[in-house]
C-alpha positions in Angstrom: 68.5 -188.8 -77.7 67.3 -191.5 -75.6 67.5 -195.0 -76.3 63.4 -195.9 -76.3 63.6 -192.6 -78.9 66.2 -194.0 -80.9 64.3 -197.3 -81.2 61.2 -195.2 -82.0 63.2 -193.5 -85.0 64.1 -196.6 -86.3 61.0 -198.0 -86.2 59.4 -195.3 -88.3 62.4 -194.5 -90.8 63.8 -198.2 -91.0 65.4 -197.3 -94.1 67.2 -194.3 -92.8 68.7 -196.6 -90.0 69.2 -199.5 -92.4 71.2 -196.8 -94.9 73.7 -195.1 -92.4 74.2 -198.4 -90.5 75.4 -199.6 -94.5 77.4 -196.4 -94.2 79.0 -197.0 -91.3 80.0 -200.6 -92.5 81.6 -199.2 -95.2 83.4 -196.4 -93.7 84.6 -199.6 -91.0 85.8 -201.8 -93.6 87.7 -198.8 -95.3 89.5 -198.0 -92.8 90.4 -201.4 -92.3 92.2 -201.3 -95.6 88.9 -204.0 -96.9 88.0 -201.7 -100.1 86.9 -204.8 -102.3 84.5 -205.7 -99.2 83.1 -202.0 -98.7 82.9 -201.5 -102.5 80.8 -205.3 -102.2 78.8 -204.2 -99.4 78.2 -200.9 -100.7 76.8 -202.0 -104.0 74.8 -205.2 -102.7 72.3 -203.3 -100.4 71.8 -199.9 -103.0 70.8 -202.6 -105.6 69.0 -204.3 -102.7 67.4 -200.8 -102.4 66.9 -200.2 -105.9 65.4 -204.0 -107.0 62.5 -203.0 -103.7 62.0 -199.3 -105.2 62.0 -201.0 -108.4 58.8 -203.4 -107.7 57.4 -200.2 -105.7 57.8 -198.6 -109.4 56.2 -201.2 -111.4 53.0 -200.7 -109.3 52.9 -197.3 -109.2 53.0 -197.6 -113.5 50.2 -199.7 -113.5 48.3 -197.6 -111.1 48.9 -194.9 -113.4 50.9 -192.8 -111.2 53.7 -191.1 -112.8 57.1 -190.7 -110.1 60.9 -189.7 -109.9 61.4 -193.6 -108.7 62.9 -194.6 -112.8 65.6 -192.2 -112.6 66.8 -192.7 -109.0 66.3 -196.4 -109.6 68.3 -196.0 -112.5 71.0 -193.8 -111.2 72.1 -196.6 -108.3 72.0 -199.3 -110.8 74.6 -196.8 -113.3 76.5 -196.3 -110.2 77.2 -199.4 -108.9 77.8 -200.5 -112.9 80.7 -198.2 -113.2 81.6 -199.3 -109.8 81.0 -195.0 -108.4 79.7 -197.6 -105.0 80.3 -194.3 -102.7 77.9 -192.5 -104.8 75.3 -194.7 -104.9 74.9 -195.0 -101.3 74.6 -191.3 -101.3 71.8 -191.6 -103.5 70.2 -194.2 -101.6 70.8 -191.8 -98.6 68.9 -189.0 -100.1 66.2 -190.9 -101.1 65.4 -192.4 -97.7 65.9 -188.7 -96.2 64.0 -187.5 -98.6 60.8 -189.8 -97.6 61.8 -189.5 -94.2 60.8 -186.0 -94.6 58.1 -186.4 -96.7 56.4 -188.9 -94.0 57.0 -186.2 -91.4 55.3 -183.5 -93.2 51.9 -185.2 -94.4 52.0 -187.3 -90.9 48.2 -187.8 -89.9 46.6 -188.5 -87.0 44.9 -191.9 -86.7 42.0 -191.6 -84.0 39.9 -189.2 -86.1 36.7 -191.0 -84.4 37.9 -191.9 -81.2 36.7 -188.9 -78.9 33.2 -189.3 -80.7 32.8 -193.0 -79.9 34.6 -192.4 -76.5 31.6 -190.1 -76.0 28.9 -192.3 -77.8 26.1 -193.6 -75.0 26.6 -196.6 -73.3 24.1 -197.3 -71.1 20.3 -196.4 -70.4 18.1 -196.9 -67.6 15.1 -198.6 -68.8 11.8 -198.5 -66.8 9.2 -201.3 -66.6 6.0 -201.5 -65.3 6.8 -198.4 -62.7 9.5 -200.5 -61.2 13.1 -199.1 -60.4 14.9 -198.5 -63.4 16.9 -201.4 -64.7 20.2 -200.1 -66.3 20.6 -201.8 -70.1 23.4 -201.4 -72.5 22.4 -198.7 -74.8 22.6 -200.7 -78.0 19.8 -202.8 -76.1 17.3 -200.3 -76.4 14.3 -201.1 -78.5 11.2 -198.6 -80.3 8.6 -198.1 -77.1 11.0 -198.6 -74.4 10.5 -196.0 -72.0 13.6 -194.5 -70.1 15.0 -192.1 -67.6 16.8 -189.6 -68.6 18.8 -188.7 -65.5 20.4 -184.7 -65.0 23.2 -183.9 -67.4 23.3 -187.2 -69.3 23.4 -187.9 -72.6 20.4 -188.9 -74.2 21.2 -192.3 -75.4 19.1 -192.8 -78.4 16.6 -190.5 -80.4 12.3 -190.7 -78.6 9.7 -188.3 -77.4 9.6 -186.5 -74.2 6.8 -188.0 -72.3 6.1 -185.6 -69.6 6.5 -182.1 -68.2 9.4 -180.1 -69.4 13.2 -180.1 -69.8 16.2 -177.8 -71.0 18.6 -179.7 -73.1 21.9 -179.0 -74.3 21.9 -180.0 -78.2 24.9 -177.8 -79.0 27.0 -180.9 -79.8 24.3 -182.0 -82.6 22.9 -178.2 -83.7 25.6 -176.2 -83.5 22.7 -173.5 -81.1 24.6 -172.1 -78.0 21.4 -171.3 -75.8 19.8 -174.3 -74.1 16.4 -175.8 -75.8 13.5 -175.9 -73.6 11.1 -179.3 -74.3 7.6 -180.1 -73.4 6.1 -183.3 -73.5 5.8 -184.8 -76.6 8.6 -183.5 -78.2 11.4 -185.1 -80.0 14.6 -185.3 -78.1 18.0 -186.5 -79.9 20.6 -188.6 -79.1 23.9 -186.9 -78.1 21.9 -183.9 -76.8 22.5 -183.7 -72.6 20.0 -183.2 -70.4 19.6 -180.2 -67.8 19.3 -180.3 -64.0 15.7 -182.3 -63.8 15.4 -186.0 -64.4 12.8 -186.7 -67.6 11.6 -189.8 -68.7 11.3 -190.5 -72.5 10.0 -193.2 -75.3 12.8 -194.5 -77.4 11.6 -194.4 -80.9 14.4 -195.7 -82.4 17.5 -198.2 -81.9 21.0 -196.8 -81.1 22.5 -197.6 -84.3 19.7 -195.7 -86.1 20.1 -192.5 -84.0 21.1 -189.1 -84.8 24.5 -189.7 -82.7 25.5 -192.8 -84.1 24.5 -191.6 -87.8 27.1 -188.4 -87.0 29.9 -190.9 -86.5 28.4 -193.2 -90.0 28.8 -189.7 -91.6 32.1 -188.8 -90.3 33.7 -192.4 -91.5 32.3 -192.2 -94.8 33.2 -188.7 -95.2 36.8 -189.4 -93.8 37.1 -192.5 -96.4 36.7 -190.7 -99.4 38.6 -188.3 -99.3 40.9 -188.6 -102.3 44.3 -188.8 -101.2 47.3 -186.1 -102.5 49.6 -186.5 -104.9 53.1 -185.6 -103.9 54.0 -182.4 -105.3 57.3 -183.5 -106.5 55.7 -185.8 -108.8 54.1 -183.3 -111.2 57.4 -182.7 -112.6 58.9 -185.9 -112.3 57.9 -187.1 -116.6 59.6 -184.0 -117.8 62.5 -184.0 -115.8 63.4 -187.5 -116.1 63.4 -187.8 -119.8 65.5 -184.9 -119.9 67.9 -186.6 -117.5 67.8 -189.7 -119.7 68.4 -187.5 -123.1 71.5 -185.9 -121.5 73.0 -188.6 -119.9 73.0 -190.9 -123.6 73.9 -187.8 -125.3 76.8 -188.0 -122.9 77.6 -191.5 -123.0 77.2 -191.6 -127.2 79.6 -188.5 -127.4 82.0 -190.0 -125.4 81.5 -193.3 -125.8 82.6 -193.7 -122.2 79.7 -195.7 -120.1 80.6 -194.1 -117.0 79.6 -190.7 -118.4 75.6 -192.0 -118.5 76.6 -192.7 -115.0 78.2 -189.3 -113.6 75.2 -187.4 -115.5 72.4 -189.5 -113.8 74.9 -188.7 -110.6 73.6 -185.4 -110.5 70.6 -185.7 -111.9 69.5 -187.6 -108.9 66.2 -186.0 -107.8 67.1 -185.3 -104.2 65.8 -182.0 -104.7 62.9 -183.2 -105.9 61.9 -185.2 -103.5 63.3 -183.1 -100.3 62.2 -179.4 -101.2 58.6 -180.1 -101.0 59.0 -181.7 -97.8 61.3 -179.3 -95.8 58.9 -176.5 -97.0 55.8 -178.3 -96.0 57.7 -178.6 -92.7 58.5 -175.0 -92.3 55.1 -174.2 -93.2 53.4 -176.6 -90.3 55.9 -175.1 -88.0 55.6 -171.5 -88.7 51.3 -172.3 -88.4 52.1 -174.1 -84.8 53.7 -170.8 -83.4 50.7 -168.8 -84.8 47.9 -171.7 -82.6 47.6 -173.2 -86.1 47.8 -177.4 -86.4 48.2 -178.6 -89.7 47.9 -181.9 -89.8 50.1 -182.9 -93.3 51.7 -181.6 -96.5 48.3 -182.1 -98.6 46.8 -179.9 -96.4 49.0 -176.8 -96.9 48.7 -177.9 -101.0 44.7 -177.6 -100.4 44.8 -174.2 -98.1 47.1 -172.4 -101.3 44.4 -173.1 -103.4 41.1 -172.6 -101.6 38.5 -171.3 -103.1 35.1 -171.5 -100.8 35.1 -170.8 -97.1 32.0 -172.1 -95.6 31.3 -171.3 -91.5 29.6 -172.7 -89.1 27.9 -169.8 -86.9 27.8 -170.8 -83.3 31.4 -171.3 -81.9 33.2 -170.0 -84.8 31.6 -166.6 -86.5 30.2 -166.2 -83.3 32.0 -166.4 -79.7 29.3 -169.8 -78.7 28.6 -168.4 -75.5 25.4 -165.8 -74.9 26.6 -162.8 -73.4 24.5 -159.7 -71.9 23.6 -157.1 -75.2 21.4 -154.8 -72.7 19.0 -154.2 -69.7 16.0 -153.0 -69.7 14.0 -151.4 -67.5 10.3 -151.1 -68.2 9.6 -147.1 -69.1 6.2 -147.2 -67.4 7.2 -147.4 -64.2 11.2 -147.1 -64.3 11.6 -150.4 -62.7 12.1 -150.4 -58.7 16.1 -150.6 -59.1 18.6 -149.0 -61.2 20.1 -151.1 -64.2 23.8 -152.1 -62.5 21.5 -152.5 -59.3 19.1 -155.0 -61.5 22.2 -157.0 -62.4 23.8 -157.4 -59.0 20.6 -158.3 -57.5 20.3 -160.9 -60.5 24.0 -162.0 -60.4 23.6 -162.5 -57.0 20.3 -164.8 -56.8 21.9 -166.5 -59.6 24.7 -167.7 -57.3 22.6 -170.4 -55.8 21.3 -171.8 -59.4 22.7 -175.0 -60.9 21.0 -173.5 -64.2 23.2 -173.7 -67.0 23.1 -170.0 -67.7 23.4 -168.7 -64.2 27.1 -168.3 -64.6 26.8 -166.2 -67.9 24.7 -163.6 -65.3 27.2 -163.7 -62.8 30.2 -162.8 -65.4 28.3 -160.3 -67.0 28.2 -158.7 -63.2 31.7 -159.3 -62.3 32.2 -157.9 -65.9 31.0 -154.2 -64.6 33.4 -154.7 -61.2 29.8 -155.4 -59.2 30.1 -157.0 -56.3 27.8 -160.1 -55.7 25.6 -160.3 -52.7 25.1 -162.6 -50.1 21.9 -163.9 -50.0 19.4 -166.3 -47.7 16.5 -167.8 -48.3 17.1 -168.8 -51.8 14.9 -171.5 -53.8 15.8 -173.0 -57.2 13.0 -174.1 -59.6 13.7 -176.4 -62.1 14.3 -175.1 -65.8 11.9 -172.3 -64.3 14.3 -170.0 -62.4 15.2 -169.1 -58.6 14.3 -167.0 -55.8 16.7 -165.8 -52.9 16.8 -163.1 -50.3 19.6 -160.8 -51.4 20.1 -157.3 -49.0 17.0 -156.9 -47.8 15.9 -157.6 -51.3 13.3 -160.7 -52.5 14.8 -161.4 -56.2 13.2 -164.0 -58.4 15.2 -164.7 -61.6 13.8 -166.8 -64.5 11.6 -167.2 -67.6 8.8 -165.0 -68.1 6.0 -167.3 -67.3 7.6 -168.0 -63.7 8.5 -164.4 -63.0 5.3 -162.9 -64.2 3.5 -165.3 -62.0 4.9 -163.7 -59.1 5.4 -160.0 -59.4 3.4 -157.7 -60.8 3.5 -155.2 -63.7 5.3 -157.9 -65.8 6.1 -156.5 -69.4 7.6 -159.6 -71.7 10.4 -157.8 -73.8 10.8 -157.9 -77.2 13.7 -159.8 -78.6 15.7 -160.0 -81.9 17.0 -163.3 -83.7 19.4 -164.8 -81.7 18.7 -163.1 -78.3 17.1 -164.1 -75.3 15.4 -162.1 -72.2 16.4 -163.3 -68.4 13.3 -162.0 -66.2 14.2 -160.1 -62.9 11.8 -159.4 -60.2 12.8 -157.5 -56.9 10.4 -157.3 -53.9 7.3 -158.5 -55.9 7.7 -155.8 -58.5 8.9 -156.6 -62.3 12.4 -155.3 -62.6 13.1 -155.5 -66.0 15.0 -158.0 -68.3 18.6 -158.8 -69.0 18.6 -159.5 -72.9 21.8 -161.7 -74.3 22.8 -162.7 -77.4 26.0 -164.5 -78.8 27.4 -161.6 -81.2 29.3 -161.6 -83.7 33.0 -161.8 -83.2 35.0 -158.6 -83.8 37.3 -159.8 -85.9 35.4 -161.6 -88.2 34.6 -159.1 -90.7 38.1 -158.6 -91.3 38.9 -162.0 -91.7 36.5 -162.5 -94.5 37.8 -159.6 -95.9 41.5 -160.7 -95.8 39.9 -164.0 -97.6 38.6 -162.2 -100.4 41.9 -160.8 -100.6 43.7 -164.0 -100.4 41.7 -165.3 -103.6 38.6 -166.6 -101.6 35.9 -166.5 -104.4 32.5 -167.6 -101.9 31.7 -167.3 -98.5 29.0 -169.2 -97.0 26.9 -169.5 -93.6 25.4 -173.0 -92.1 24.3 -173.6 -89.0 21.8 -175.3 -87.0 19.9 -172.1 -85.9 16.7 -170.7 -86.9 16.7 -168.5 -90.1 16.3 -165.5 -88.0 19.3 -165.7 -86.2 21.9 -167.0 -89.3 20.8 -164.2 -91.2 21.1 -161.2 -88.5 24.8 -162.8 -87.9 25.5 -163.2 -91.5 24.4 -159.4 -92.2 27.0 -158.1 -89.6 29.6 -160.4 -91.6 29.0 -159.6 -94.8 27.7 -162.7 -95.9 25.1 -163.5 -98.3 24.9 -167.0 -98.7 23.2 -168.9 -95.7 21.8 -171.9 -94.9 19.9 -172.4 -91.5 18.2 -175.3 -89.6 20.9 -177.5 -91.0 21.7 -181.0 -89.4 24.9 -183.1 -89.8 24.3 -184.7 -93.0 22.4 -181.2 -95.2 25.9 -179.5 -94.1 28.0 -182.1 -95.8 25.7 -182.5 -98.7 25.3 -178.9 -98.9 29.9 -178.2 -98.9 29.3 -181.4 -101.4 27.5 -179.5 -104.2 29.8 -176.5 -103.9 30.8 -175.4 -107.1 33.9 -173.4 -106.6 37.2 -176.0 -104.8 38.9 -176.4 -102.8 36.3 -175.8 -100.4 37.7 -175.0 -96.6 35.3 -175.4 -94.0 35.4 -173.9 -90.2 33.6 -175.0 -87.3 33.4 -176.8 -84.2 31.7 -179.1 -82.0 30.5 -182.9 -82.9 27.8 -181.1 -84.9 31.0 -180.1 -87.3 32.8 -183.2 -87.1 31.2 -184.8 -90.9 31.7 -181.7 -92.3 34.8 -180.9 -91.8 35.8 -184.3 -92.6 34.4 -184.0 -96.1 35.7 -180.5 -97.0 39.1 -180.3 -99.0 40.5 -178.6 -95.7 38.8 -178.6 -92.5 39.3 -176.3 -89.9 38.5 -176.6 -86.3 37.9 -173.8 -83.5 39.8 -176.1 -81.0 40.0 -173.9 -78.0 36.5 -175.1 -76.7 35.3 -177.0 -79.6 34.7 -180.6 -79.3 37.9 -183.1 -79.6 35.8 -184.9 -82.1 35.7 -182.0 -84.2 39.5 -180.9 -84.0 40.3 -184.9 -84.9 38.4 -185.0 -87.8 39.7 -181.6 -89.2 42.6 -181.2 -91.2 43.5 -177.8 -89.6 42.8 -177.5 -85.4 42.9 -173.9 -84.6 44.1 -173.9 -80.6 43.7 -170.2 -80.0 40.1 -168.5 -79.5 40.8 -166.3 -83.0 38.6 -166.6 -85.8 41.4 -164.8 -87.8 44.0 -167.8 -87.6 41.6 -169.1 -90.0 42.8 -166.6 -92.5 46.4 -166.5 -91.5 46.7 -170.9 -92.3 45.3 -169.8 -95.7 48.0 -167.5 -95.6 50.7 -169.8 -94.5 49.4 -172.0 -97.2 50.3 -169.9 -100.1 53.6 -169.1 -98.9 54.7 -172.4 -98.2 53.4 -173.0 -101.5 55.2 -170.5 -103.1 58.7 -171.2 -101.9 57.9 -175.2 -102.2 57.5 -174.5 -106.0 60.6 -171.8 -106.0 62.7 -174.7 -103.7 62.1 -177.2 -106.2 62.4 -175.1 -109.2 66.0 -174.1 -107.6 66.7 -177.7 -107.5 65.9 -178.4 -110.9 68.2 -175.4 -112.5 70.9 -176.1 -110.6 70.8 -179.6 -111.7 70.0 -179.3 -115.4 73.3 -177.0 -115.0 75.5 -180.1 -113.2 74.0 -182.3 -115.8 75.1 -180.8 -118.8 78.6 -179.9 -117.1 78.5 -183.9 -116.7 77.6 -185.0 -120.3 81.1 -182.9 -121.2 82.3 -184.8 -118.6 83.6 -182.0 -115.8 82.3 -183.7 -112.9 82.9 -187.5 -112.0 80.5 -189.5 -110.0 81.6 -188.5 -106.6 82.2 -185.0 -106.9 78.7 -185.4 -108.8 77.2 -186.8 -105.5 79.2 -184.0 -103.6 78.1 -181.3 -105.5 74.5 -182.5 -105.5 74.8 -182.1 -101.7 75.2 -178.6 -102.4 72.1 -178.4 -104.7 70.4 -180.0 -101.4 71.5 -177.8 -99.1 70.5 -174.6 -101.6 66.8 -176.5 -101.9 66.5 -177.3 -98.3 67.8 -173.4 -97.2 65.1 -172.0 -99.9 62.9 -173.8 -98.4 63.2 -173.4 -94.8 62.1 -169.7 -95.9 58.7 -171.0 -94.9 59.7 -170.6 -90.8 59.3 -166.8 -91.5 56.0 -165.0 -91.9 56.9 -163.5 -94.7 55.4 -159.7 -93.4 55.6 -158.2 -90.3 52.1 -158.7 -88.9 51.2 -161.6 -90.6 50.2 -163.1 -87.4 48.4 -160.2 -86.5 46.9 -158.9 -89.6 43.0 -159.3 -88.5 43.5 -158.5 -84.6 41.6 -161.1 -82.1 39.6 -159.7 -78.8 39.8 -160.7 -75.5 37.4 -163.4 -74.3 33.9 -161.4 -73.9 32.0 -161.9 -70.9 29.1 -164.6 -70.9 25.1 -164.5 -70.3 22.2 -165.5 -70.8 19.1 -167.8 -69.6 
């Protein structure tokens, strides 16, 4: 290990360090023949230890929290009494171990917020007078300021579109994959980025009262009241330590020997109490991160075993978040000048020379069906509108229906479902036909809901920023029946808030999802393309594109769970079994601290069943599909 890792360790774990440097004082002045030193040293720092765990005790009492501290405290004090020094710095030993562990497992990240205020507007450029725009801090911005909206910025606060028109990308707010078109007069929000045309815009509020900033309010609050989890160990920490107590003054009444309270407290010591828990949570995190699944802490696992509502965003998560091409059509009444694949060459290859945010979603879908693109001359891109180039002999125009139909003839507008949209070809001034997209619905997400139910999932739900049209065409291929659409931010926590039916586990992506999934017992982030701000706020960051690791962390949940409960259960037999050997006094102090090694090692083996998936496909159980192609206008 190197030395700046070393320093690191005992930094975090300074009572680890502080404990085997004690030890290894000990084991010095032993074999220098100094026993009534080592037996000094020995005994001043585990009362040292137990008079600190002692006030930790006291406040944990009068908090009303319930722990394993009074019988470990307890156990070094008996120790050191009957002078058993060795075995109290075992115990001390576990204990730190134990909360090493323990720290390890329910370790959380800390900068939750900073990739949203990282991303959070800084500057505007304000316009006065129709003088050259004056760039102003973004938090200077007032109600009636008027300001430019260069291409693909972020629009700093929330106003009105003044003039013309504008695509805007407000999939970071709305969770909606396809780019919104604006006219003047309509309401633009902060966060949202702005196409490949400059726009100017009236501020109509400040930037502290602004959706963006009021997604970050949401995400703090959310993140702040989250109740914090009890440790697992301490559920059974009453029952178990008056038994200890009740065995070990049986003993010492019996026997009327003080060092048999001692020798049964020895063993009673709740190392696997406090370790089982801890090593399992461990496996459990580490058996997730080799499926793509991050889970943040112990707590977490404790929720996902539990869960009982799954609520899912729609763009991103049910759905791939990327349009891709559902058809072509070519209009009957004439047959269209071209065939289909011809239509989407042609397309794909006028496309090449547009900076439109969709123009690389045509060009996949053609590279998708192996055709080749086209060089092409000539070529003209209209803002927002659509462009024209001169591909093999061929005049193509590409675009929304207004612009093509204005230049071809025979123009038929198409007829779209919920959550599609038409891309309008034209080739030589005749209307070719239309390339409809959509963003479907992933192929594995039926069977992931389905191998929720199975997993004890009581409710589904759907919420999502899109029109009602779309969320319920996607939640009918799911399965689902509870939606909720044209949600912002704050209805999507309030909504998960009023669930009946908890845990609730929440999936999504994008800063759109980041409250949410902040205020849901466990959320769960799409990280492979959703937002950094989302996969920090989440308590579970999914890093592969597969909706079904979703299922699988509820999975790895319950069986961490499971053998948690059977580690610590292990570790409570075996030791009510030492114990009452003790009280008939078969096993002094040391060999007590010896053999409660063993009951350790036993816990900490059971538990480490947790690295294993515990069925032969359970990574694989709802298959994922390969990346589809993207599209769409």
């Amino acid at each position: 290990m190197r030395p700046t890792s070393v320093r690191a360790a005992i930094r975090q774990f300074p009572l680890v360090a502080a404990t085997l440097a004690a030890g290894a004082a000990v084991i010095l002045l032993l074999a220098m023949g100094a026993a009534p030193a080592a037996q000094w040293t020995a005994s001043a720092y585990a009362l040292v230890i137990a008079a600190i765990r002692s006030g930790a005790m006291i406040r944990a009492l009068i908090g009303g929290r319930w722990g394993i501290d009074l019988l470990a405290v307890t156990a070094i004090a008996a120790t050191v009494a009957v002078g058993e020094y060795v075995a109290a710095l075992i115990i001390v030993l576990m204990l730190a171990g134990g909360e090493a562990l323990e720290d390890i497992a329910q370790g959380r990240a800390t900068r939750e917020l900073r990739s949203l205020l990282e991303r959070t507007p800084q500057t505007a450029h304000r316009q006065q007078n129709g003088g050259a725009p004056e760039d102003i801090p973004a938090d200077a911005v007032l109600p009636g300021d008027v300001l430019l909206i260069k291409p693909s910025e972020v629009v700093p606060v929330d106003g009105v579109l003044l003039d013309g028109t504008g695509s805007f990308d407000e999939s970071m707010l709305t969770g909606e994959s396809l780019p919104v078109e604006h006219r003047a007069s309509d309401t633009l929000l902060s966060g949202s980025v702005n196409g490949d045309s400059a726009v100017t815009m009236k501020a109509s509020s400040t930037a502290k009262d602004s959706q963006y900033s009021q997604i970050v309010a949401l995400v703090q609050e959310a993140a702040s009241s989250r109740p914090p989890v009890v440790r697992l160990a301490d559920r059974y920490a009453v029952p178990f330590t008056l038994l200890a107590f009740v065995l070990a003054g049986a003993g010492w009444y019996f026997s009327q020997d003080p060092g048999r309270f001692a020798q049964v407290l020895v063993v009673a010591t709740p190392c696997p109490l406090l370790i089982a828990a801890p090593v399992a949570f461990l496996a459990g995190t580490s058996r997730a991160a080799h499926a793509g699944i991050i889970i943040k802490n112990g707590g977490t696992l404790e929720q996902l075993a539990h869960v009982r509502t799954a609520v899912f965003d729609k763009t991103g998560t049910l759905t791939h978040g990327r349009p891709t091409l559902h058809e072509i059509r070519i209009p009957a009444a004439t047959a269209g000048p071209v065939s289909e694949d011809r239509l989407l060459q042609l397309a794909a290859s006028a496309e090449q020379y547009s900076s439109h945010v969709l123009a690389s979603s045509v060009i996949a879908a053609a590279r998708h069906r192996g055709l080749e693109l086209l060089p092409g001359n000539d070529a003209t891109e209209h803002a927002t509108q659509g462009v024209t180039a001169t591909c093999a002999n061929h005049r193509v125009v590409v675009g929304k229906p207004g612009f093509v139909s204005s230049v071809t003839t025979g123009f038929e507008e198409a007829d779209v479902a919920g959550g599609q949209l038409a891309v309008y070809v034209g080739v030589d001034g005749r209307y070719g036909g239309a390339l409809i997209m959509s963003d479907p619905l992933r192929s594995n997400a039926v069977g992931t809901l389905a191998r929720l139910r199975r997993l004890g999932v009581r409710e589904i739900h759907l919420l999502t920023g899109d029109a009602r049209a779309t969320a319920e065409q996607i939640a009918g291929q799911a399965g689902i029946t509870r939606v909720q659409a044209g949600c912002l931010p704050g209805d999507k926590v309030s909504t998960v808030a009023g669930l009946a039916k908890r845990p609730v586990m929440m999936v999504g992506d994008g800063v759109n999802d980041a409250p949410v999934l902040a205020a849901a017992e466990v959320g769960v982030a799409m990280g492979a393309k959703g937002s950094t701000a989302a996969s920090e706020s989440a308590d579970v960051v999914i890093l592969l594109d597969d909706l079904s690791r979703a299922a699988l962390a509820v999975d790895i949940g319950q069986r961490t769970m499971r053998i948690a409960l059977a580690s610590i259960w292990t570790g409570i037999l075996l030791s009510v079994g030492l114990m009452i050997a003790a009280v008939f006094g078969y096993i002094p102090a040391v060999a007590g601290a010896l053999l409660q090694e063993l009951v350790d090692l036993a816990t900490i083996l059971n538990a480490l069943r947790a690295l294993r998936s515990g069925r032969k496909k359970s990574t694989t159980a709802v298959e994922g599909s390969p990346a589809s192609v993207a599209g769409a206008r």
